[in-house]
C-alpha positions as CSV (number, residue, x, y, z in Angstrom):
1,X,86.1,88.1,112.8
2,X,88.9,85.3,111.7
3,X,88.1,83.3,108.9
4,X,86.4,79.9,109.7
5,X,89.5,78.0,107.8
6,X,92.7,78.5,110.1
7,X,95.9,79.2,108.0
8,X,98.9,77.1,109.1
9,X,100.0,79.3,112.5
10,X,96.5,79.8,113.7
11,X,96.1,75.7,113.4
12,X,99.3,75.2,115.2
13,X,98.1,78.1,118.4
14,X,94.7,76.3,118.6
15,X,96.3,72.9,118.1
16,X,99.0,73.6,121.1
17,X,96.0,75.6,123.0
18,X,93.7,72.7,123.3
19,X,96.2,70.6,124.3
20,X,96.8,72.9,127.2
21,X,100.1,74.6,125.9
22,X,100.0,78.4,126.0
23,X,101.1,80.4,123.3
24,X,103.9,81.5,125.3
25,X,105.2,78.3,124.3
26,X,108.9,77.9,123.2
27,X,107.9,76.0,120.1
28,X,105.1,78.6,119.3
29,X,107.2,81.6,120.0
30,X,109.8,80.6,117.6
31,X,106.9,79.8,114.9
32,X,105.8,83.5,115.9
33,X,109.2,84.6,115.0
């Protein structure tokens, strides 16, 4: 089970996902590294 406080990356992947934007995302992919 994650921890209930996101770090910086998880914020950004449920930030991007509730705004509809898959994690496939260019942005997110090159966050992902």
């Amino acid at each position: 089970m994650k921890k209930n406080i996101p770090n910086g990356l998880d914020f950004l992947i449920l930030y991007y996902s509730s705004k509809g934007v898959p994690p496939t995302n260019p942005v997110l992919k090159k966050a992902l590294g």
